[in-house]
C-alpha positions as CSV (number, residue, x, y, z in Angstrom):
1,X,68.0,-2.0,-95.3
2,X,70.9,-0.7,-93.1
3,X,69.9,-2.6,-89.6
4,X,72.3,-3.6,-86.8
5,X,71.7,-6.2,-84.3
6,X,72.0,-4.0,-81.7
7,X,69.2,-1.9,-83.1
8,X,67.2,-5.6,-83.2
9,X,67.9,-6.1,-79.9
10,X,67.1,-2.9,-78.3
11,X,63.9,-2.8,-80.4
12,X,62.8,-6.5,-78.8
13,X,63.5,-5.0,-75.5
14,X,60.9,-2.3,-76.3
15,X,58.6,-4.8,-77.3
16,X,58.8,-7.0,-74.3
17,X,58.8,-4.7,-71.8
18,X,56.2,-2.1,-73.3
19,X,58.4,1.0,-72.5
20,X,61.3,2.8,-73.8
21,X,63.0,3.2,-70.0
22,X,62.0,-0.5,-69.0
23,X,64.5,-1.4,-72.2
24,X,67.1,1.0,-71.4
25,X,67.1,-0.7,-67.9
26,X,67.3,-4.1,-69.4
27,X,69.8,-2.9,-72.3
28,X,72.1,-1.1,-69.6
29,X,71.8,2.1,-71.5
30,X,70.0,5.3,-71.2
31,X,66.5,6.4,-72.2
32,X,68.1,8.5,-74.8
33,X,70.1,6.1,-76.7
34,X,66.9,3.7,-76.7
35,X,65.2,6.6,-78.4
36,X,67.8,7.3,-80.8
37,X,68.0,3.3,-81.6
38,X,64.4,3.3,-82.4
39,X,64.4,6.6,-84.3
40,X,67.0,4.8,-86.5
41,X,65.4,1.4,-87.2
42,X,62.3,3.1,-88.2
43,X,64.3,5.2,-90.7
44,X,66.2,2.5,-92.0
45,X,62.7,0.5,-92.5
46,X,61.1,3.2,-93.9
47,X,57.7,3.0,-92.0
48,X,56.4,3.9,-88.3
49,X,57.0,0.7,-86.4
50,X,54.8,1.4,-83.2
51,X,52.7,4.3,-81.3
52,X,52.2,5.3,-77.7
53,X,48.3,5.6,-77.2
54,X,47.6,6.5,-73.6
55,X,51.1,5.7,-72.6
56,X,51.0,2.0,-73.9
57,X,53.3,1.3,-76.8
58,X,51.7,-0.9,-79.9
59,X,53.6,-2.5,-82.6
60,X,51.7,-1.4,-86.3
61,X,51.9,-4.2,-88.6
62,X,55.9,-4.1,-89.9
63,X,56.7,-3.4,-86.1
64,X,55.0,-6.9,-85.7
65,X,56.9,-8.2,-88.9
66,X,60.1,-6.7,-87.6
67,X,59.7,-8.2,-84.2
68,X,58.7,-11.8,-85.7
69,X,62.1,-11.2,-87.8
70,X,64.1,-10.0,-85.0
71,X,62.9,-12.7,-82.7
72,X,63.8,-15.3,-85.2
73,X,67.2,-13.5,-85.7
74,X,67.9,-13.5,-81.4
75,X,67.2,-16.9,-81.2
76,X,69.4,-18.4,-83.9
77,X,72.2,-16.5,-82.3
78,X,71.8,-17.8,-79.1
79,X,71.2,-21.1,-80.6
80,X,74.4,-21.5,-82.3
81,X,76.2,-20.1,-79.0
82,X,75.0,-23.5,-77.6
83,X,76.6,-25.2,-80.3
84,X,79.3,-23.9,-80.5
85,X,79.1,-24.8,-76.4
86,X,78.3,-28.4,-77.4
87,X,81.3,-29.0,-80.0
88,X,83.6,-27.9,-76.8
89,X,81.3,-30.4,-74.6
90,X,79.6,-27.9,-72.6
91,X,76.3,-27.6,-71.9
92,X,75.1,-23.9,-70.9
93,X,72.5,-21.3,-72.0
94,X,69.1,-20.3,-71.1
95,X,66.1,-22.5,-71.2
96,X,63.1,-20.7,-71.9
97,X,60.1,-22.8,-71.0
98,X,56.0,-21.4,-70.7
99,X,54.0,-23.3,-68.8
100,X,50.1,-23.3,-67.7
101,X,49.5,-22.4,-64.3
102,X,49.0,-25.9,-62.9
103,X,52.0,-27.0,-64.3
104,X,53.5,-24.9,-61.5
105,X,52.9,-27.3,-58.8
106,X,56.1,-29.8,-60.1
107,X,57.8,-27.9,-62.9
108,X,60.5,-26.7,-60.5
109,X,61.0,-29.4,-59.0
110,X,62.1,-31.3,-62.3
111,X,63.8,-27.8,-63.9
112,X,65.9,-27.8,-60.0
113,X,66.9,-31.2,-60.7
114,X,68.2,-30.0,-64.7
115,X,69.7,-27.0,-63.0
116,X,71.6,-29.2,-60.7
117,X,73.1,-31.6,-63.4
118,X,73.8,-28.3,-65.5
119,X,75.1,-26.0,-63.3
120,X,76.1,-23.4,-66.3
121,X,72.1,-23.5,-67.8
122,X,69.8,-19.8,-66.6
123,X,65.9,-20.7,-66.9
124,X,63.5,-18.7,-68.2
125,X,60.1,-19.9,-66.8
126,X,57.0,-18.4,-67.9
127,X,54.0,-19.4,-65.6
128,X,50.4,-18.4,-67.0
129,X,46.9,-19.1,-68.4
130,X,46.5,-21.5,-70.7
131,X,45.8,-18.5,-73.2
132,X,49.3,-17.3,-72.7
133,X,51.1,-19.9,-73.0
134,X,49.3,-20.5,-76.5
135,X,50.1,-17.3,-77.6
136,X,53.7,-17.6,-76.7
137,X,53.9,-21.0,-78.8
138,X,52.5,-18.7,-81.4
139,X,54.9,-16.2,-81.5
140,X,57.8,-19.0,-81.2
141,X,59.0,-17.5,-77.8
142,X,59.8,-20.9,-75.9
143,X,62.0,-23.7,-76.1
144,X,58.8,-25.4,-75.4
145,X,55.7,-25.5,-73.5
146,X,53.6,-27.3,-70.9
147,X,50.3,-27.9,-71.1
148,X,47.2,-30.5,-70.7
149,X,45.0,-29.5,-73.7
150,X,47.4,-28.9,-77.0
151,X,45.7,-26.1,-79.4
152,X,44.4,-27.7,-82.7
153,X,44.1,-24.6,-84.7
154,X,48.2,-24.8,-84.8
155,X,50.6,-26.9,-86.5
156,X,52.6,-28.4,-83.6
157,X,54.3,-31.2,-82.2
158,X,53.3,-32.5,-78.8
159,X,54.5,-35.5,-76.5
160,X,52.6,-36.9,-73.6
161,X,54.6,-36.1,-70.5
162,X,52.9,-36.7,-67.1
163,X,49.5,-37.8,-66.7
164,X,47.3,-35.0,-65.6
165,X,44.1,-36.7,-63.2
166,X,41.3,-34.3,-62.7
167,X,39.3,-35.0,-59.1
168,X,36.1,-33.6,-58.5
169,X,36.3,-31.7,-54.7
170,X,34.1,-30.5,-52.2
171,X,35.0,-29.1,-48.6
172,X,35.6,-31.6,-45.8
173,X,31.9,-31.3,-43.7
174,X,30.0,-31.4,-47.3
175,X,26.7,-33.2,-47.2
176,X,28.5,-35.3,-49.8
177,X,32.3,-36.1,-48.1
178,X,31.2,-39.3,-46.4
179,X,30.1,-41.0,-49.8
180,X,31.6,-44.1,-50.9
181,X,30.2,-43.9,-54.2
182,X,27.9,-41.4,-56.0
183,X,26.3,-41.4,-59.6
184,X,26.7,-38.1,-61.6
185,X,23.2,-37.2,-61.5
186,X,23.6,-36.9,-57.3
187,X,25.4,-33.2,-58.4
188,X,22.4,-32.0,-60.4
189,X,21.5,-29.4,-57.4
190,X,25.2,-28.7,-56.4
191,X,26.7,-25.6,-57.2
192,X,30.3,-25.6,-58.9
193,X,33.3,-23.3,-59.2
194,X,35.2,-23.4,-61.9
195,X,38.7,-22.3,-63.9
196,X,37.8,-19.5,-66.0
197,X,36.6,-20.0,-69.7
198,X,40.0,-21.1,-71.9
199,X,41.9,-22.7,-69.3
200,X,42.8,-26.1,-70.0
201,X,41.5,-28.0,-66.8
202,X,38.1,-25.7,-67.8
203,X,37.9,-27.1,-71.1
204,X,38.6,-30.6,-70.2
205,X,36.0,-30.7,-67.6
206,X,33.6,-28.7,-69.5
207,X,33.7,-31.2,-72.3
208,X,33.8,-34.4,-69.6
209,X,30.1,-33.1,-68.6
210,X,28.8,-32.9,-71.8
211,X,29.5,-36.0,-72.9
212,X,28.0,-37.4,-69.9
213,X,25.0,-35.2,-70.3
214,X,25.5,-32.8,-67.3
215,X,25.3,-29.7,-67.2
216,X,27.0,-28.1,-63.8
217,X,25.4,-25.2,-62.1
218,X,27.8,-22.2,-62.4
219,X,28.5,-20.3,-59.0
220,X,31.6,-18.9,-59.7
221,X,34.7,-18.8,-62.5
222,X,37.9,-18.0,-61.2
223,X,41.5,-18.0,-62.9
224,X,43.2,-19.4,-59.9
225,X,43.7,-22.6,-58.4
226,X,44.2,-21.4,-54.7
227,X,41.0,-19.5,-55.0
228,X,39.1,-21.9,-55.8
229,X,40.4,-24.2,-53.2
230,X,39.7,-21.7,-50.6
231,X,36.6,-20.8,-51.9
232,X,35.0,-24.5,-51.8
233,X,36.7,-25.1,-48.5
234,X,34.4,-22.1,-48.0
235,X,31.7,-24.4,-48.6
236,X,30.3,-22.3,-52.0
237,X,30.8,-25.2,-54.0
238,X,32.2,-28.2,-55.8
239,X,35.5,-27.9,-58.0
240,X,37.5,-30.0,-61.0
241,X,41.0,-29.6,-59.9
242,X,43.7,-31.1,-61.0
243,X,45.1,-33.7,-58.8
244,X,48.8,-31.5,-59.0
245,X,46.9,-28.6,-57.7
246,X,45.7,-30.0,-53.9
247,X,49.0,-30.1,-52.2
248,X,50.7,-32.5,-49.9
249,X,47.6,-33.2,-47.6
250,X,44.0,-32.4,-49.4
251,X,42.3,-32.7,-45.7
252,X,44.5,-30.4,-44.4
253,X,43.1,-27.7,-47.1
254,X,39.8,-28.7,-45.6
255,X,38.8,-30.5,-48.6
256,X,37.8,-34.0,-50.0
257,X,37.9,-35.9,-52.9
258,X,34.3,-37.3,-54.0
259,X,34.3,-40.8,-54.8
260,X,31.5,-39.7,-58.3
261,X,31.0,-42.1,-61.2
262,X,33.2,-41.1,-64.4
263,X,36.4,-39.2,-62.4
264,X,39.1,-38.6,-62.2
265,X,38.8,-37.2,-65.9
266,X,42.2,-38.6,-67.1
267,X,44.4,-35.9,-68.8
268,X,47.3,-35.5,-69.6
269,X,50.7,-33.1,-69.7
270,X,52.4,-32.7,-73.0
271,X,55.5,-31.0,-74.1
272,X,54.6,-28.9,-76.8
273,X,56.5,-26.9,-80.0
274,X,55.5,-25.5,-83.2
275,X,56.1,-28.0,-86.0
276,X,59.4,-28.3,-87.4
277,X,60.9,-26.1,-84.9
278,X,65.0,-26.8,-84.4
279,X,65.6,-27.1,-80.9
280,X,68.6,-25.4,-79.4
281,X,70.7,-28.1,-77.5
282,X,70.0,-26.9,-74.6
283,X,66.1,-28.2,-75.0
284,X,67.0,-31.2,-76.7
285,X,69.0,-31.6,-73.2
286,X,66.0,-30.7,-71.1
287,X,64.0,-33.6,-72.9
288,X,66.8,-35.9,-72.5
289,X,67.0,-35.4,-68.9
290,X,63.3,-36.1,-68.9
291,X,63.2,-39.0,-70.4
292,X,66.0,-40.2,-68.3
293,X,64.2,-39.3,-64.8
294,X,60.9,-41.4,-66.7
295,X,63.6,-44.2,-66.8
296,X,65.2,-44.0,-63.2
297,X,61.7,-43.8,-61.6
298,X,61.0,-39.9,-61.1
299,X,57.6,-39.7,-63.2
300,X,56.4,-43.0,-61.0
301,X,57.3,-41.1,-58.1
302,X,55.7,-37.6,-58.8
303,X,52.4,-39.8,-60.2
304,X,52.0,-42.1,-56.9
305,X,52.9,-39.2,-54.6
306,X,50.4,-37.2,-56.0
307,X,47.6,-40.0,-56.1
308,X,48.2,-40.3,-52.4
309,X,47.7,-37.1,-51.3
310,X,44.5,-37.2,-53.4
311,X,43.2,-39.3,-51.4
């Protein structure tokens, strides 16, 4: 099989973007030459490698093969660019990290902080659903990922990172704010909005009710954190957020913090990668530097600030 690696790459590009002139634009070539790469590579395989169906390209099963291959390919190149880098005592690259969309909330502050001790390192941050980021461990597309609830149907490797409280909130004049304690049962009547089905702070808190033997009444499921933070300021129900989620000042937000029986749920963040995966030395850095802001005092910091403005 005749394939060059410009072909590979060009053919990736197709793949991520979905389009033939969103690659040329990232390729810095024209539409035509994308074409003519494409009408090569599938040649030189011997077998269609995707279709346009109402304008939206999809891979057929040896595009999906060549793209796994190709990825694979990319990566190992770029890998051995950073050590090559490392031998000369340079650190530099891009990161590639995917992270849940809670994870948002201090993710940039620790990648900032990496960014400033390696001037030379690009990041490539991937914020989305919990879904997303699965499917990008999946397909191998990250250094590594964030997230509270690990997939089990995977072989992966995972280290606990941050803890991850989950607080149950309600908005500030709720009948409930001025509690000092309250059982579980004292929600039975209460209506709840939740993270949509799949997300991790959804599947943690769905699982936290059952084994207490509650069952919440469902107003509302939405994907997004600030939604639901407006929406039960709104005063259409109670929420499970996690404690990174509610900002510098929760009151401000025109929320509280119940004081219920059995929260916070206590989660966790983990670092996650597929099992046996060889880390560039550029993420091997990464978790260095993590480990080492652990050490001096940062993870205390980001914990206890964040219990405080739970409060």
């Amino acid at each position: 099989m005749n394939v060059t690696f410009r072909q590979l790459q060009v053919f990736l590009a197709v793949v991520d973007t979905g389009s033939v002139s969103a690659a040329a634009r990232r390729c810095h070539v024209t539409q035509p030459t994308v074409s003519m790469q494409l009408k090569e590579l599938t040649e030189a395989v011997g077998m269609p490698l995707y279709e346009v169906v109402s304008k939206r390209l999809s891979l057929t099963a040896a595009g999906e093969e060549l793209a796994r291959t190709a990825r694979a390919m990319s990566e190992e190149w770029a890998a051995l660019g950073q050590r090559i880098d490392g031998l000369r005592g340079l650190t530099r690259g891009r990161l590639r990290v995917a992270v849940v969309s809670t994870a948002k909330y201090f993710m940039p502050r620790l990648l900032g902080g990496f960014c400033a001790r390696y001037p030379e390192v690009d990041i490539a941050l991937e914020v989305l659903n919990r879904d997303g980021v699965v499917q990008r461990l999946r397909e191998n597309r990250d250094d590594l990922c964030i997230m509270s609830l690990p997939p089990q149907d995977l072989a992966i490797e995972q280290q606990s990172f941050l803890p991850n409280p989950l607080l149950l909130v309600a908005a500030r004049n709720h009948p409930l704010a001025s509690a000092s304690s309250l059982p579980l049962s004292a929600l039975v009547e209460e209506r709840f909005i939740l993270r949509e089905p799949g997300s991790g702070t959804r599947l943690a808190g769905d699982a936290h009710f059952a084994a207490h033997g509650f069952r919440p009444r469902v107003r509302m499921e939405l994907g997004s954190n600030e939604a639901i933070k407006q929406a039960v300021a709104g005063g259409l129900g109670l929420a499970v957020l996690s404690r990174h989620a509610l900002g510098e000042h929760v009151a401000d937000d025109g929320l509280v913090v119940l004081p219920v029986e059995h929260f916070p749920i206590h989660a966790n963040w983990f670092i996650v990668s597929l099992q046996g995966k060889r880390r560039s030395p550029l993420a091997e850095a990464f978790l260095q530097y993590l480990a080492d802001q652990r050490e001096a005092g940062l993870r205390a910091g980001l914990v206890e600030g964040d219990v405080a403005r739970g409060k």
